[in-house]
C-alpha positions in Angstrom: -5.3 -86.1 -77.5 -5.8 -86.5 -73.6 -3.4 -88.9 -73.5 -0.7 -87.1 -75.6 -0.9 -84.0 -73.1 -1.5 -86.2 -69.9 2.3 -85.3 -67.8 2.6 -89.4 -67.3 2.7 -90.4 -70.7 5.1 -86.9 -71.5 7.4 -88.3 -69.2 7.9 -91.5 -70.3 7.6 -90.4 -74.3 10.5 -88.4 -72.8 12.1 -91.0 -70.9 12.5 -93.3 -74.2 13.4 -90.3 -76.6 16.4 -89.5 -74.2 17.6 -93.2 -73.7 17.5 -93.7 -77.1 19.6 -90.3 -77.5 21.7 -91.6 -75.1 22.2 -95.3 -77.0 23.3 -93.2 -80.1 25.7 -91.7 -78.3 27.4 -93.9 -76.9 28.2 -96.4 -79.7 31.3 -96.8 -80.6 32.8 -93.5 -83.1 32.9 -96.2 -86.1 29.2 -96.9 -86.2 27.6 -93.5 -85.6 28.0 -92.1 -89.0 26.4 -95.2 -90.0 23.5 -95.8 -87.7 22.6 -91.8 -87.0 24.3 -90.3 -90.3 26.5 -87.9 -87.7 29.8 -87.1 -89.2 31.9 -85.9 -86.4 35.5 -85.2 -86.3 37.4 -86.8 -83.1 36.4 -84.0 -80.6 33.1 -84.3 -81.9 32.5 -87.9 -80.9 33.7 -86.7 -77.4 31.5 -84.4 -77.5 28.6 -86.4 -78.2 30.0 -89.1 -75.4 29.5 -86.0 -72.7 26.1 -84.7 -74.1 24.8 -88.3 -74.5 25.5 -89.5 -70.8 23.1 -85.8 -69.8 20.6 -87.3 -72.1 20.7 -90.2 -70.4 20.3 -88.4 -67.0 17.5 -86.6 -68.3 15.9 -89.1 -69.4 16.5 -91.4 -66.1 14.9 -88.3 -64.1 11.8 -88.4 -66.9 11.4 -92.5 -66.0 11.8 -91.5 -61.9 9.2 -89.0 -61.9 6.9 -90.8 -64.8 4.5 -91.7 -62.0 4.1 -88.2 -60.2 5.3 -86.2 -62.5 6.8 -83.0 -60.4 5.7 -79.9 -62.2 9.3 -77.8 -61.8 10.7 -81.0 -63.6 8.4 -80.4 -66.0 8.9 -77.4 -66.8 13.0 -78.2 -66.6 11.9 -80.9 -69.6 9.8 -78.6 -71.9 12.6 -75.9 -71.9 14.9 -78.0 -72.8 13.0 -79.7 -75.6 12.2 -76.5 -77.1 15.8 -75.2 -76.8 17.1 -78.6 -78.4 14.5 -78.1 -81.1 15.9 -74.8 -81.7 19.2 -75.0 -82.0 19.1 -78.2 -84.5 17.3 -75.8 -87.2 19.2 -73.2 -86.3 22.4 -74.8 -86.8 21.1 -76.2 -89.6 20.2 -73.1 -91.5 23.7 -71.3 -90.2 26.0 -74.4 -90.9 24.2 -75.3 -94.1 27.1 -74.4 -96.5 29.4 -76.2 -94.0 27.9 -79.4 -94.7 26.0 -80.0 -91.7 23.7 -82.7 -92.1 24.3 -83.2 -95.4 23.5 -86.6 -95.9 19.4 -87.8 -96.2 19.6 -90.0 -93.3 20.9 -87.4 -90.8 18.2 -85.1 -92.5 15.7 -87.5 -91.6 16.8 -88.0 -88.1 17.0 -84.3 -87.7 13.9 -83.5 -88.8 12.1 -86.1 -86.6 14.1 -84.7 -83.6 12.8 -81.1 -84.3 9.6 -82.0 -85.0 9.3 -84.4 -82.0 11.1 -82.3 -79.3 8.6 -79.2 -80.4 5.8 -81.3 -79.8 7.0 -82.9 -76.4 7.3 -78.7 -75.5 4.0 -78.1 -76.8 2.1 -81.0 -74.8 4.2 -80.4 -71.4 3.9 -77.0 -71.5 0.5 -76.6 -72.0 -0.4 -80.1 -69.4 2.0 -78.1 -66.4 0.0 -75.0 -67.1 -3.2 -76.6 -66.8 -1.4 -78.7 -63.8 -1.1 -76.0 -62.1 -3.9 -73.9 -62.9 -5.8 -76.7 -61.0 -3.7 -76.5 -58.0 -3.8 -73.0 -57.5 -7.4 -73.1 -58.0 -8.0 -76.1 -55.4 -5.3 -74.0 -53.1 -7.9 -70.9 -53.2 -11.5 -72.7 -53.5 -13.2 -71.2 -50.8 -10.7 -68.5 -49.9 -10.5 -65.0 -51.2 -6.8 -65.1 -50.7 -3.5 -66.4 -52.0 -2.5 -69.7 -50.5 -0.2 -69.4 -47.1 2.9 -71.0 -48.9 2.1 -67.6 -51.1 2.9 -65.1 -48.9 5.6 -63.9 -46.3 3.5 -65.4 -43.0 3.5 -62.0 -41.3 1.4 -61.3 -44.2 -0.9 -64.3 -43.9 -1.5 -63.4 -40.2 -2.5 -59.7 -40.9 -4.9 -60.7 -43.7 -6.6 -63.8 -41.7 -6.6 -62.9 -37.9 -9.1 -65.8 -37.1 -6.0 -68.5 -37.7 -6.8 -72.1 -37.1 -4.6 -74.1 -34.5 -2.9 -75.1 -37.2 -2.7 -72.6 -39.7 -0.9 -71.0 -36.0 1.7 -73.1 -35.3 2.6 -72.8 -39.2 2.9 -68.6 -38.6 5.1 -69.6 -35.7 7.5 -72.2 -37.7 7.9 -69.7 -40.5 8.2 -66.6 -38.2 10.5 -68.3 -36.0 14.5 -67.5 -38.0 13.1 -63.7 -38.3 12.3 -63.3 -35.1 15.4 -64.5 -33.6 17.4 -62.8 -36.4 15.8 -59.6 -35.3 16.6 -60.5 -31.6 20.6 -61.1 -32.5 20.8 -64.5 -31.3 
């Protein structure tokens, strides 16, 4: 289960998911309804043409950041997993007498999507929360105060008097457009 949850194997899982979304896509409007069991009317084959070249940027930004996974991209992923998931029962349950996937093998492929993109929500969710959990706490071990990129630096500076050199010249940097805003110049 570690490695299910870890944020380098999300991002790949992800990565693949989305370029194969993206290969679905963008075959040509005589095979989909074959191959994915889509049947889409001529402004729905551009429309999955437009929403399958995003997939395919999502997923390229998932294989980028597979390595060091960036939490804010993260959590960019997991909402859009769970919104995806949504929307495909959703439609489903709205559309049903319209004869949205009415055929098993789009059933089946939109089944394993919900299922799957619920799951990719779960597992990234709940890694960035811990992912960050841990940074918070390693930004506040020893400290009984929020981190400096936490607060306005006039705020750090009243609260911690007894400023290192550096922890100084970082008061000054971010003090620095205030002060000469105040000053008119």
């Amino acid at each position: 289960m570690q490695k299910l949850t870890d944020l380098k194997f999300l991002f790949l899982a992800v990565a693949i998911l989305e370029f194969f979304y993206f290969a679905a896509a963008m075959m040509p409007p005589s095979i989909i309804p074959v191959l994915t069991g889509w049947n889409l009317s001529p402004d729905g084959h551009w429309i999955v043409k437009i929403t399958g070249l995003a997939l395919g940027t999502m997923g390229y930004f998932a294989w980028i950041f597979r390595h060091d996974p960036h939490l804010g991209v993260a959590k960019g992923l997991a909402f859009y997993q769970m919104a995806s998931a949504t929307a495909d029962w959703v439609m489903w349950l709205v559309m049903r007498d319209q004869g949205i996937f009415d055929n098993g093998l789009a059933q089946t492929t939109v089944t394993a999507a919900i299922v799957s993109h619920y799951f990719l929500e779960f597992a990234s969710s709940w890694q960035s929360g811990k992912a960050r959990a841990a940074q918070e706490y390693r930004s506040n071990s020893g400290r009984h105060m929020a981190p400096i990129h936490l607060l306005p630096a006039w705020l750090e500076r009243a609260r911690s008097p007894a400023l290192t050199p550096q922890r100084n010249r970082q008061w000054r940097a971010a003090s620095l457009p205030w002060v000469t805003m105040l000053n008119g110049r």
